[in-house]
Every structure is written in C-alpha cells, then in structure tokens.
PyMOL Python script that loads the backbone (N, CA, C, O; Angstrom):
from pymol import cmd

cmd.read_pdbstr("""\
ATOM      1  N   UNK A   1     -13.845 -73.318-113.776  1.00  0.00           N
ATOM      2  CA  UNK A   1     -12.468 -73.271-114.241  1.00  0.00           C
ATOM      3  C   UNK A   1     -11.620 -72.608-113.158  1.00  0.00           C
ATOM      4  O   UNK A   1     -12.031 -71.530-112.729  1.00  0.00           O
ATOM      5  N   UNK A   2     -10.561 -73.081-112.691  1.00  0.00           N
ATOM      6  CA  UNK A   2      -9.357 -72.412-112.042  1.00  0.00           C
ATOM      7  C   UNK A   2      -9.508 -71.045-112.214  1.00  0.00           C
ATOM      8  O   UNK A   2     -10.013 -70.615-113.251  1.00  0.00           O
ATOM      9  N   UNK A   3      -9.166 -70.373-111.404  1.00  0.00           N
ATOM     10  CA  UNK A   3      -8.278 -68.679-111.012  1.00  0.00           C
ATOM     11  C   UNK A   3      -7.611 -68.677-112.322  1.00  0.00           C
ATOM     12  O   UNK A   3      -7.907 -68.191-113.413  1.00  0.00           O
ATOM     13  N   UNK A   4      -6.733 -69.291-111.932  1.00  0.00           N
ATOM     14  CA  UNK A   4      -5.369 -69.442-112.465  1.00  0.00           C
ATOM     15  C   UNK A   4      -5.193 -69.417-114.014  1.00  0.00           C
ATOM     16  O   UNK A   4      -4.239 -68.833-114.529  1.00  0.00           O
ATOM     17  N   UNK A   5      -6.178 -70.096-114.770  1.00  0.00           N
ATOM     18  CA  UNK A   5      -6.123 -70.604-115.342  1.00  0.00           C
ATOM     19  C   UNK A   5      -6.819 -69.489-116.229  1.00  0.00           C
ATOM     20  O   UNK A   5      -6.550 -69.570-117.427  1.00  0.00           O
ATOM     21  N   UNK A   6      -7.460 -68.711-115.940  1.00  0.00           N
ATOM     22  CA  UNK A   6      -8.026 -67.343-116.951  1.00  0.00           C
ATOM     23  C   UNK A   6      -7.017 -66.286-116.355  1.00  0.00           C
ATOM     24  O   UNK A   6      -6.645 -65.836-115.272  1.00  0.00           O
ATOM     25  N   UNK A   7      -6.799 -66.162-117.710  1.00  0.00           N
ATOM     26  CA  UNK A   7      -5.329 -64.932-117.399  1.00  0.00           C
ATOM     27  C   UNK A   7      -5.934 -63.941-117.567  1.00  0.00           C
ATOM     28  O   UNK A   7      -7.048 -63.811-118.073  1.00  0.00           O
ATOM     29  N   UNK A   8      -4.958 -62.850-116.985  1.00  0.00           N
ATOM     30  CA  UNK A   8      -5.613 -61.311-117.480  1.00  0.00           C
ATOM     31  C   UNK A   8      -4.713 -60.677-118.572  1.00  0.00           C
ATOM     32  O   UNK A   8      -4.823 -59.510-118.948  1.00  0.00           O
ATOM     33  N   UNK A   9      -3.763 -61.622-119.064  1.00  0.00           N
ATOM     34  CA  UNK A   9      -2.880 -61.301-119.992  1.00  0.00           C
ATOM     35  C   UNK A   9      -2.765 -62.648-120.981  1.00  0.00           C
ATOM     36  O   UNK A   9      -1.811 -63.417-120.864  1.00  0.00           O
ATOM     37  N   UNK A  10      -3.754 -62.846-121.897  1.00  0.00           N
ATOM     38  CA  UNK A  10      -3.859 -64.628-122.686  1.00  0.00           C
ATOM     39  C   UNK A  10      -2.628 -64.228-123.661  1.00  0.00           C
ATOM     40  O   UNK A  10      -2.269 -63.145-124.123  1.00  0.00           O
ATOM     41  N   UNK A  11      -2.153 -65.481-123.779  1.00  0.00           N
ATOM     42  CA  UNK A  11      -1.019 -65.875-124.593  1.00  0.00           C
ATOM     43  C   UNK A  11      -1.291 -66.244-126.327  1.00  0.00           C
ATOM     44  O   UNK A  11      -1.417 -67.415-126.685  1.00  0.00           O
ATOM     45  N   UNK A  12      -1.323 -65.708-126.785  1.00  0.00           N
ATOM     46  CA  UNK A  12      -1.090 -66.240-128.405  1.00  0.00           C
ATOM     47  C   UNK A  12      -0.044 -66.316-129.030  1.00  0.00           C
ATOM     48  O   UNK A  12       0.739 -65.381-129.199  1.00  0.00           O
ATOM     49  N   UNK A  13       0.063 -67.275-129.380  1.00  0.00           N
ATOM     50  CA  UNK A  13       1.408 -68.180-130.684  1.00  0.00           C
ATOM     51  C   UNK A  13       1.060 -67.403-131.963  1.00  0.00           C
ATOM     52  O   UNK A  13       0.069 -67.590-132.669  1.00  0.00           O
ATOM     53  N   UNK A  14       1.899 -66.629-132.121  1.00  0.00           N
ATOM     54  CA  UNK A  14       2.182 -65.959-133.525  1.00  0.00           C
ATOM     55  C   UNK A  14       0.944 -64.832-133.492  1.00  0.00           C
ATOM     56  O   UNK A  14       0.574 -64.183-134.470  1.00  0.00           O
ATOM     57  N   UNK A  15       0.381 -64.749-132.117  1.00  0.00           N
ATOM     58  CA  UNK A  15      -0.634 -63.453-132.101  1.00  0.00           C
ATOM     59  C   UNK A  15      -1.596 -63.942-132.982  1.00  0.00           C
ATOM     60  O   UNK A  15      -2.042 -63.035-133.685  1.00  0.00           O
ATOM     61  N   UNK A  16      -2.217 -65.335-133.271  1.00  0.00           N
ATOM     62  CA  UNK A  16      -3.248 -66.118-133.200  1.00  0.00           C
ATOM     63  C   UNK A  16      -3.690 -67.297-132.884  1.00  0.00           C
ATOM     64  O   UNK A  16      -4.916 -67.402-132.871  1.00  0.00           O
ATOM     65  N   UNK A  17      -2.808 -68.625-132.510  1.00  0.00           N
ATOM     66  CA  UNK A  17      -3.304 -69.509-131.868  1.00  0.00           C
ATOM     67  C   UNK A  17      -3.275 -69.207-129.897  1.00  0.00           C
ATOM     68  O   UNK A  17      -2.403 -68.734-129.169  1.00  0.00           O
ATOM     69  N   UNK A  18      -4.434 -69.658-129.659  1.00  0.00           N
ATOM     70  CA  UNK A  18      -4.459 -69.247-127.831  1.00  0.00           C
ATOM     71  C   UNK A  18      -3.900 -70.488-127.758  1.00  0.00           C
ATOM     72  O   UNK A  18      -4.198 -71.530-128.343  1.00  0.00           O
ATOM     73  N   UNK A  19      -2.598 -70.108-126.540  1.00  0.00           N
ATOM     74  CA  UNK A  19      -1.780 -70.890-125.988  1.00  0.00           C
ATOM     75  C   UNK A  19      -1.821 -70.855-124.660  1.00  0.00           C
ATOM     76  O   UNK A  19      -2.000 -69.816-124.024  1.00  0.00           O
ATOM     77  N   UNK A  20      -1.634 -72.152-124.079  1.00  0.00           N
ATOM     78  CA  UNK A  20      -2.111 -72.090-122.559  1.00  0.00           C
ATOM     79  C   UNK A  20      -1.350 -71.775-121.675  1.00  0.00           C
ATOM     80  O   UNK A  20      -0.189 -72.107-121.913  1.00  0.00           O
ATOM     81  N   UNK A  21      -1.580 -71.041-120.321  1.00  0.00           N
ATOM     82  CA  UNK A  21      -0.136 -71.033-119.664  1.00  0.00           C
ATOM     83  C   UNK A  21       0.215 -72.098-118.603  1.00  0.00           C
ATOM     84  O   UNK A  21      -0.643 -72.934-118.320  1.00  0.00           O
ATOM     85  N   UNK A  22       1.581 -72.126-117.918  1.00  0.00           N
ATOM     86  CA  UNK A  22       2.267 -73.025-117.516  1.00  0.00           C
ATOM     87  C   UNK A  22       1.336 -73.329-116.339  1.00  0.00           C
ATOM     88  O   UNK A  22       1.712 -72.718-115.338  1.00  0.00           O
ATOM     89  N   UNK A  23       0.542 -73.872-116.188  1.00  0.00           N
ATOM     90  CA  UNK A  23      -0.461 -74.557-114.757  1.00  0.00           C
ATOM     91  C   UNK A  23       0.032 -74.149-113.849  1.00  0.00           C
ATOM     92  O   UNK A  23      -0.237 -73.028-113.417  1.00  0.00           O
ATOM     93  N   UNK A  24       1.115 -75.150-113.164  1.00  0.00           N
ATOM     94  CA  UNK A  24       2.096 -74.682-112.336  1.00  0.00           C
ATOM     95  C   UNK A  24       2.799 -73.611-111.883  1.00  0.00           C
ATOM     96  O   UNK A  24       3.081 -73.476-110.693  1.00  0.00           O
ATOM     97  N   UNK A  25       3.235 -72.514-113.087  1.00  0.00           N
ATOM     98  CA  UNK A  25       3.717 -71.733-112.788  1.00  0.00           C
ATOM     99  C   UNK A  25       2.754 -70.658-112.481  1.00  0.00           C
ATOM    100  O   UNK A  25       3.100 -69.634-111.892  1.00  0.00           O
ATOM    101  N   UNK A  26       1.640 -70.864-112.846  1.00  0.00           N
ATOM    102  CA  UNK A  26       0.089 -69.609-112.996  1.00  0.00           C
ATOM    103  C   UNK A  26      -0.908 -70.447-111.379  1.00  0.00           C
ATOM    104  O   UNK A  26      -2.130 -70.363-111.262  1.00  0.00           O
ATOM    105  N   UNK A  27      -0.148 -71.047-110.534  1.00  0.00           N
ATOM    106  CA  UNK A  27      -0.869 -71.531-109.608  1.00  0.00           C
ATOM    107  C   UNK A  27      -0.843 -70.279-108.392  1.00  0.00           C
ATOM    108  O   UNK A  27      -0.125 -69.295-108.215  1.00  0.00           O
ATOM    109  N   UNK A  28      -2.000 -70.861-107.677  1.00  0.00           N
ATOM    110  CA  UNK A  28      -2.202 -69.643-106.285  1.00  0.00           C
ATOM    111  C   UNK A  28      -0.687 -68.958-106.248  1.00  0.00           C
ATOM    112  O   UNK A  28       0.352 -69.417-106.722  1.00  0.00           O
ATOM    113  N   UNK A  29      -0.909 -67.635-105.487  1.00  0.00           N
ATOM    114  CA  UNK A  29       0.009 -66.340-105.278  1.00  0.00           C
ATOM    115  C   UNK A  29       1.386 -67.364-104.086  1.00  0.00           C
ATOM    116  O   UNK A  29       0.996 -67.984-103.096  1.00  0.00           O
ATOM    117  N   UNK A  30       2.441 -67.327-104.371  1.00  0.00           N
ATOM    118  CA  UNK A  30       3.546 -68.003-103.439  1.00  0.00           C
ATOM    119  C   UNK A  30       4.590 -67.386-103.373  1.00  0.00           C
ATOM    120  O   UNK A  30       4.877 -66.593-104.269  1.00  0.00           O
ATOM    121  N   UNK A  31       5.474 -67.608-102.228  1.00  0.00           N
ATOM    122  CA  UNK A  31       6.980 -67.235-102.473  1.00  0.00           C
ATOM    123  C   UNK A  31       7.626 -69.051-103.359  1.00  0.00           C
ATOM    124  O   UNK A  31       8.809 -69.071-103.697  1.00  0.00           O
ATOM    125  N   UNK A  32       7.062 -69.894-103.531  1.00  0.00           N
ATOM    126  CA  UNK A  32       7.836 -70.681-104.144  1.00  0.00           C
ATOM    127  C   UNK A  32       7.030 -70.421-106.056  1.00  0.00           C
ATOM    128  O   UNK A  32       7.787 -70.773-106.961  1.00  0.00           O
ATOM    129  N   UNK A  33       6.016 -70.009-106.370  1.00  0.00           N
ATOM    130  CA  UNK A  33       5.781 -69.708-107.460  1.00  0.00           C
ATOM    131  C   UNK A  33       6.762 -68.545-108.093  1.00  0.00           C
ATOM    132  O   UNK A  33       7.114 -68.482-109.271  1.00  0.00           O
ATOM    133  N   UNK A  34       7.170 -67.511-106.880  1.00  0.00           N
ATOM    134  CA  UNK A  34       7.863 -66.511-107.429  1.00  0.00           C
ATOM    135  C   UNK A  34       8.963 -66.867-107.886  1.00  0.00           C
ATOM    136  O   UNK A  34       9.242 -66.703-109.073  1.00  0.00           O
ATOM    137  N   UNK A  35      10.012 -67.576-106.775  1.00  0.00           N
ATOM    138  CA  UNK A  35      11.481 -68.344-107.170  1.00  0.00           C
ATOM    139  C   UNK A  35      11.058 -69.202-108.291  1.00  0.00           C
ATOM    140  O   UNK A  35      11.959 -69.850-108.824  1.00  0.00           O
ATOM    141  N   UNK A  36      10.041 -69.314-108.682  1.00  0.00           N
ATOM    142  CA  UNK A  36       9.933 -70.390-110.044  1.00  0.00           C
ATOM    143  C   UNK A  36       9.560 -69.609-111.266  1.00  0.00           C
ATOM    144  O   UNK A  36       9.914 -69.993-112.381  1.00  0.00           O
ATOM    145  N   UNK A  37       8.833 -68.493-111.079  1.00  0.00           N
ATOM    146  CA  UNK A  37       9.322 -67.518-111.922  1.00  0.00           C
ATOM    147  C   UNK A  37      10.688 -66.851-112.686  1.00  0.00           C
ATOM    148  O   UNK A  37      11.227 -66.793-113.792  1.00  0.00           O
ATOM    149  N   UNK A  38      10.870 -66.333-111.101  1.00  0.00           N
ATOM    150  CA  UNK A  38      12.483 -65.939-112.012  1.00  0.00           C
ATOM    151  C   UNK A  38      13.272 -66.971-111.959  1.00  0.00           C
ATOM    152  O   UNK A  38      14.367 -66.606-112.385  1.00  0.00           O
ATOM    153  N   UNK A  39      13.300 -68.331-111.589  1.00  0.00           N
ATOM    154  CA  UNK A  39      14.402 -68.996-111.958  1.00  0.00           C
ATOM    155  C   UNK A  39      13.927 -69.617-113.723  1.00  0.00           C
ATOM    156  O   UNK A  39      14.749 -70.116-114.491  1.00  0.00           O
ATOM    157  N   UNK A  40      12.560 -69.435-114.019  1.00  0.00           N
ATOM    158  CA  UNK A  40      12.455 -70.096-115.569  1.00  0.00           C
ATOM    159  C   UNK A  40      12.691 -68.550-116.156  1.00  0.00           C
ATOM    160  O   UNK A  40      13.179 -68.501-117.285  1.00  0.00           O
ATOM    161  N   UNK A  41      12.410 -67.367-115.540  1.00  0.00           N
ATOM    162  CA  UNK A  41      12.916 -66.325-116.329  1.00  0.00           C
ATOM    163  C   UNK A  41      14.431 -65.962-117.091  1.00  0.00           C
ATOM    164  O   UNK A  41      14.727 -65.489-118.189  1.00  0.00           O
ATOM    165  N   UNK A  42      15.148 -66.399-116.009  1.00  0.00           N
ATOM    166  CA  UNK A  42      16.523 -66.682-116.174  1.00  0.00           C
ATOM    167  C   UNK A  42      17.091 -67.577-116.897  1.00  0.00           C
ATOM    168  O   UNK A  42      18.193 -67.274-117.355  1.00  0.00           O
ATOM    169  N   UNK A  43      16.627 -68.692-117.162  1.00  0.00           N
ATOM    170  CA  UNK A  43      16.661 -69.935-118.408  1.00  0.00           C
ATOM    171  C   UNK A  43      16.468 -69.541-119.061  1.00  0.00           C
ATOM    172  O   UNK A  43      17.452 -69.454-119.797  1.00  0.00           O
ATOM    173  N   UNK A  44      15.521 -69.032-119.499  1.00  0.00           N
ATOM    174  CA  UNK A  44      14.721 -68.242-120.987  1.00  0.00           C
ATOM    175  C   UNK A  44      16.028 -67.636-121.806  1.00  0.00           C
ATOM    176  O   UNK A  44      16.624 -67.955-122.835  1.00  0.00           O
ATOM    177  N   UNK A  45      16.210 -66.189-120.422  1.00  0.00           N
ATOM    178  CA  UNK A  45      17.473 -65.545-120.823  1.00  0.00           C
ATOM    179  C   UNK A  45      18.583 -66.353-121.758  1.00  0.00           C
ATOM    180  O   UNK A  45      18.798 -66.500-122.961  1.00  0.00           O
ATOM    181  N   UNK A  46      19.207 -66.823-120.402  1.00  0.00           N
ATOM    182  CA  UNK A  46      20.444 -67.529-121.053  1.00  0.00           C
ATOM    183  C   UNK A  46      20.256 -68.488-122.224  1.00  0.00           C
ATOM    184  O   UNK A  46      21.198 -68.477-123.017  1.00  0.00           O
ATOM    185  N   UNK A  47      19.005 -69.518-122.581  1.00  0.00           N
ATOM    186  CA  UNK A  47      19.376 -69.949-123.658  1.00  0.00           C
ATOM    187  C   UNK A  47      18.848 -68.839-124.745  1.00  0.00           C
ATOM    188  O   UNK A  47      18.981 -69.100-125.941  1.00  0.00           O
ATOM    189  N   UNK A  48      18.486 -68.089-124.497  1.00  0.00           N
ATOM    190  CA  UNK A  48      18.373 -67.095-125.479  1.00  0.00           C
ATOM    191  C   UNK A  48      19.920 -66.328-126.206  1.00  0.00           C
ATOM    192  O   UNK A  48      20.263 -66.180-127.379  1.00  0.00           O
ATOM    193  N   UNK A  49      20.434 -66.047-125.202  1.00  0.00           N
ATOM    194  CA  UNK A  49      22.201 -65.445-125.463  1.00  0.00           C
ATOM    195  C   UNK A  49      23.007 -67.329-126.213  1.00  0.00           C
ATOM    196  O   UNK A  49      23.753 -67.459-127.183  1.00  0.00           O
ATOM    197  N   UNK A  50      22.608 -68.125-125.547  1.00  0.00           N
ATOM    198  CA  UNK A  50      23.075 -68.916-126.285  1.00  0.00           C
ATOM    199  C   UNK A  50      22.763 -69.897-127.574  1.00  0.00           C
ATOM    200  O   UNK A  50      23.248 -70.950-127.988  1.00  0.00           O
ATOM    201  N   UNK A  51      21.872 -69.152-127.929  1.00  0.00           N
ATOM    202  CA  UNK A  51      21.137 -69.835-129.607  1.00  0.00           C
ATOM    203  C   UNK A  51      21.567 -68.307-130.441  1.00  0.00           C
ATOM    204  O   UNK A  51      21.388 -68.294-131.659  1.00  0.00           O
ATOM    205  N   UNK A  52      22.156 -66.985-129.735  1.00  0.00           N
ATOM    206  CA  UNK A  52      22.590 -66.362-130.641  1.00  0.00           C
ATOM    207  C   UNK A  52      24.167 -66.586-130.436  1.00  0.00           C
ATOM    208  O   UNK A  52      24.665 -66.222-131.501  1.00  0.00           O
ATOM    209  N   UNK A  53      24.914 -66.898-129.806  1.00  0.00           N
ATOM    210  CA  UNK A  53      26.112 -67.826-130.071  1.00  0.00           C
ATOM    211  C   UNK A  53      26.063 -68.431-131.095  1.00  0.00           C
ATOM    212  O   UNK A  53      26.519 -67.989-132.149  1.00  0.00           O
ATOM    213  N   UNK A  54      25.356 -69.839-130.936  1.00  0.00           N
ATOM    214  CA  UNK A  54      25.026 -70.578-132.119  1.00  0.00           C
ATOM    215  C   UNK A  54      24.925 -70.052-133.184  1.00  0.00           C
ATOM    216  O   UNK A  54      25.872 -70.254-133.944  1.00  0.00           O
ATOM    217  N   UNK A  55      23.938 -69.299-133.628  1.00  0.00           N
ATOM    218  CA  UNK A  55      24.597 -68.759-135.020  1.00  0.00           C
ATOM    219  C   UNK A  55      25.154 -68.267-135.271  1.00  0.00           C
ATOM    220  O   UNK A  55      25.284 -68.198-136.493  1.00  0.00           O
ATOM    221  N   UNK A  56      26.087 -67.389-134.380  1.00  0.00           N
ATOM    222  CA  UNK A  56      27.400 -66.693-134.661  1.00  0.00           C
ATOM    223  C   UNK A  56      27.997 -67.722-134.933  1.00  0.00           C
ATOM    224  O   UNK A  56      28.342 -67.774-136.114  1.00  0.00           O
ATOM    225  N   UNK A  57      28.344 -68.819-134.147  1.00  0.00           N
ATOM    226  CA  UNK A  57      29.545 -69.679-134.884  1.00  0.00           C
ATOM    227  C   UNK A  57      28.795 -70.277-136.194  1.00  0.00           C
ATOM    228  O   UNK A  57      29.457 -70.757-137.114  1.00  0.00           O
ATOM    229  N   UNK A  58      27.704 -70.234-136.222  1.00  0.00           N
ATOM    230  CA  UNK A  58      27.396 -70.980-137.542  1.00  0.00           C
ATOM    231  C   UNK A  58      27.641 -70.100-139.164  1.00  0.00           C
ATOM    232  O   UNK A  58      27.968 -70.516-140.275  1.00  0.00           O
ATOM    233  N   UNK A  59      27.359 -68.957-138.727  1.00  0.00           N
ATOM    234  CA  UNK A  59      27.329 -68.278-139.757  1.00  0.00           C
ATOM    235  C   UNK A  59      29.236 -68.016-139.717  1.00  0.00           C
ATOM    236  O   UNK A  59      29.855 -68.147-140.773  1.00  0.00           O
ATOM    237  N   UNK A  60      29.659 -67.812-138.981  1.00  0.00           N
ATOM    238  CA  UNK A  60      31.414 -67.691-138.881  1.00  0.00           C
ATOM    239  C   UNK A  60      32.334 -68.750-139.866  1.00  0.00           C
ATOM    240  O   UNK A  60      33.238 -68.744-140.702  1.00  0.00           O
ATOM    241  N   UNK A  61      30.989 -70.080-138.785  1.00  0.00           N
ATOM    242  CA  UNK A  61      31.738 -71.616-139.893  1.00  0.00           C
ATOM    243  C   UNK A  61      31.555 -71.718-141.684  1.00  0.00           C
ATOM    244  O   UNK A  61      32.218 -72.369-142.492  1.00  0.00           O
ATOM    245  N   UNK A  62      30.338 -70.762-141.903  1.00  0.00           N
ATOM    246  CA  UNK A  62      30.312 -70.674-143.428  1.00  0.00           C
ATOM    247  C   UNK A  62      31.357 -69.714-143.784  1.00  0.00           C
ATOM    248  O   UNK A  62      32.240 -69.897-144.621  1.00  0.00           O
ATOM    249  N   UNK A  63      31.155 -68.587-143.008  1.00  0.00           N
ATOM    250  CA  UNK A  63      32.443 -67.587-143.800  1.00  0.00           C
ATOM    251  C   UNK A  63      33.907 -68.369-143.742  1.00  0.00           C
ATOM    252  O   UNK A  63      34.416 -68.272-144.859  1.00  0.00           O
ATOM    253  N   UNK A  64      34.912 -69.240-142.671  1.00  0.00           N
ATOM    254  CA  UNK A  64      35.812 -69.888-142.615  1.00  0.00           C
ATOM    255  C   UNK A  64      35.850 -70.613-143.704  1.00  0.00           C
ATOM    256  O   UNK A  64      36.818 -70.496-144.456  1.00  0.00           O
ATOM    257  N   UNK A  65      34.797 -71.508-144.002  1.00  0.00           N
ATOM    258  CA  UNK A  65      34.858 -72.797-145.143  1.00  0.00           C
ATOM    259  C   UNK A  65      34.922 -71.841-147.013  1.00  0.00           C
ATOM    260  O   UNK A  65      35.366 -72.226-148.094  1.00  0.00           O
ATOM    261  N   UNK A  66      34.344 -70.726-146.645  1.00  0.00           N
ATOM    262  CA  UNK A  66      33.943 -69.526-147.910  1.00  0.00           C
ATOM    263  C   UNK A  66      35.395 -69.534-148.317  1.00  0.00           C
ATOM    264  O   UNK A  66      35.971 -70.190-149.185  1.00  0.00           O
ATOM    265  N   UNK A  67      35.923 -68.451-147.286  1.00  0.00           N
ATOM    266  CA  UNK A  67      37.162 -67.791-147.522  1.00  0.00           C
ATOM    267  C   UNK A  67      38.461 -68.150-147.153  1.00  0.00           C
ATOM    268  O   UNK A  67      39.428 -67.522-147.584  1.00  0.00           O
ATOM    269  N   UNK A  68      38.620 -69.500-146.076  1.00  0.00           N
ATOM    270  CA  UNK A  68      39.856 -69.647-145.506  1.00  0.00           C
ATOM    271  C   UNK A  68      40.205 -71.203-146.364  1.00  0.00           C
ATOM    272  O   UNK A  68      41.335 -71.562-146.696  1.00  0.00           O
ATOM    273  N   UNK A  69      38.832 -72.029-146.619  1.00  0.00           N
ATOM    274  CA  UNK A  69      39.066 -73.300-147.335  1.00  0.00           C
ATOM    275  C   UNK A  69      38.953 -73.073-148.757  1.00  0.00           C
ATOM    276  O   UNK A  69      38.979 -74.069-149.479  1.00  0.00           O
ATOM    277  N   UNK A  70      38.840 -72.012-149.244  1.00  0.00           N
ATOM    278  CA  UNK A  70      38.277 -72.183-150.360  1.00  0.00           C
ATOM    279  C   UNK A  70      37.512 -72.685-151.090  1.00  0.00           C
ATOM    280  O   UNK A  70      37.642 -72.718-152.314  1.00  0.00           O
ATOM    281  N   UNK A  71      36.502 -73.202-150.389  1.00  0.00           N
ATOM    282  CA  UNK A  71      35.200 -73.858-150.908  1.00  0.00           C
ATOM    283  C   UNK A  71      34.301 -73.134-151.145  1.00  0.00           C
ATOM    284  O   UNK A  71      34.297 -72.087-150.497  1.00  0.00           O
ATOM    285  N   UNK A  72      33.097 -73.368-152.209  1.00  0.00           N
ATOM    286  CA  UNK A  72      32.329 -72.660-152.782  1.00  0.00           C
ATOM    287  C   UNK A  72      30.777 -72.499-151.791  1.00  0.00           C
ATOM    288  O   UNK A  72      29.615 -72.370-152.176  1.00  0.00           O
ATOM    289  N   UNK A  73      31.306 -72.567-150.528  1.00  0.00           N
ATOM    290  CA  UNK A  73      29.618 -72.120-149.276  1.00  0.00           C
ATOM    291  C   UNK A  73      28.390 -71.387-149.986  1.00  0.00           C
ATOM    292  O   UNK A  73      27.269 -71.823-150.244  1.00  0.00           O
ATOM    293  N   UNK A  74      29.004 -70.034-150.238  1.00  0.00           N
ATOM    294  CA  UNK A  74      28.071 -69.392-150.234  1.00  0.00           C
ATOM    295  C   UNK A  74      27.695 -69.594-151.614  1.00  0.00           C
ATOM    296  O   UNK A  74      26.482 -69.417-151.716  1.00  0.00           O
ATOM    297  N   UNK A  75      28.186 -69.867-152.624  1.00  0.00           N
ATOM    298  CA  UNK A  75      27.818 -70.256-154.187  1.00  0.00           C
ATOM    299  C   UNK A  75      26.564 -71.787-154.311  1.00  0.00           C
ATOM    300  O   UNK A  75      25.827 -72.063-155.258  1.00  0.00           O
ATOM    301  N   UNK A  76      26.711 -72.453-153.110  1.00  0.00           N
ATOM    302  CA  UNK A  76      26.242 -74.106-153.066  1.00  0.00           C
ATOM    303  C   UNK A  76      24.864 -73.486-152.111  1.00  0.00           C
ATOM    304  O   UNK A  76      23.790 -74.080-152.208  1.00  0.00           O
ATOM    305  N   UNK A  77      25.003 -72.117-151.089  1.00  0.00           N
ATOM    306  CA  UNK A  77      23.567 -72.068-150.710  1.00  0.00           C
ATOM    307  C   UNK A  77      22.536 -71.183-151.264  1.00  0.00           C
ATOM    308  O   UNK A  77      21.372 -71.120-150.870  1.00  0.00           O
ATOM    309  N   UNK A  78      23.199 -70.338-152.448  1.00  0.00           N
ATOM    310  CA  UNK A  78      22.357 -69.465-153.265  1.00  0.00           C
ATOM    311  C   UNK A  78      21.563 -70.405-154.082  1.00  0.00           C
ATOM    312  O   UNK A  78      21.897 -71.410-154.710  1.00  0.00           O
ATOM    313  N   UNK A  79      20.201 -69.704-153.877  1.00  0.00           N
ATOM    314  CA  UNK A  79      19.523 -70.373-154.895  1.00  0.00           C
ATOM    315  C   UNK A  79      19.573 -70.900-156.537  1.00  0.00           C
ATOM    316  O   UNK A  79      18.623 -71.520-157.016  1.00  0.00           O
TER     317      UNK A  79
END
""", "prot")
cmd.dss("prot")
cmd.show_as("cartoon", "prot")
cmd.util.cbc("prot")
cmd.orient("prot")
C-alpha cells in the first residue's frame, strides 16, 4: 500500500465510518502539494462563511414573510 495512503491521522465520517483521504492531496512531500493544500484550505473556509450567509438570509426570509407579509411561516412549520 502507498506511504500516502496510511495516515497518521485516519479520517472518520461522524467519528465512525473510515473515510479515505484525498490521494492527490496525501501524495509524496511537495511545494505543489503544499499550494494545494492551502488553496483547498481556503475553499473550505469561504464556502463555509458562505452556507452561513445562506441561512441567515434564509432564516431572515421566514421572519420577513412572518412579520412584514403577514403570513402564517412560522404557524405552517410547527409541527
């Protein structure tokens, strides 16, 4: 089996399925593995700040339709 490919840090999904890591990115020691590091580190980031956007406007768009349309939102998603 690859170097690479036995981590010294294994990945688990929900801290029980073993999940594999990125081949590519877990390949021999590089300066182009590194720039590929932090440039997927940096993606991560940002769509991270931007899926909590997303529910800010989502949860905003229920309070607007609640209180500014007068529609019954939050009454139609209670159980």
């Amino acid at each position: 089996m690859a170097p690479w490919i036995v981590a010294t840090h294994p990945v688990f999904l929900f801290g029980v399925i073993p999940w594999p890591r990125i081949w590519f990115v877990m390949g021999p020691k590089s300066p182009m593995r590194d720039r590929l590091h932090d440039a997927l580190g940096t993606v991560h980031i940002w769509f991270g700040y931007a899926l909590y956007v997303v529910l800010a406007l989502h949860v905003l768009g229920a309070l607007k339709h609640q209180f500014w349309d007068r529609e019954p939102e939050i009454q139609r998603m209670l159980p």
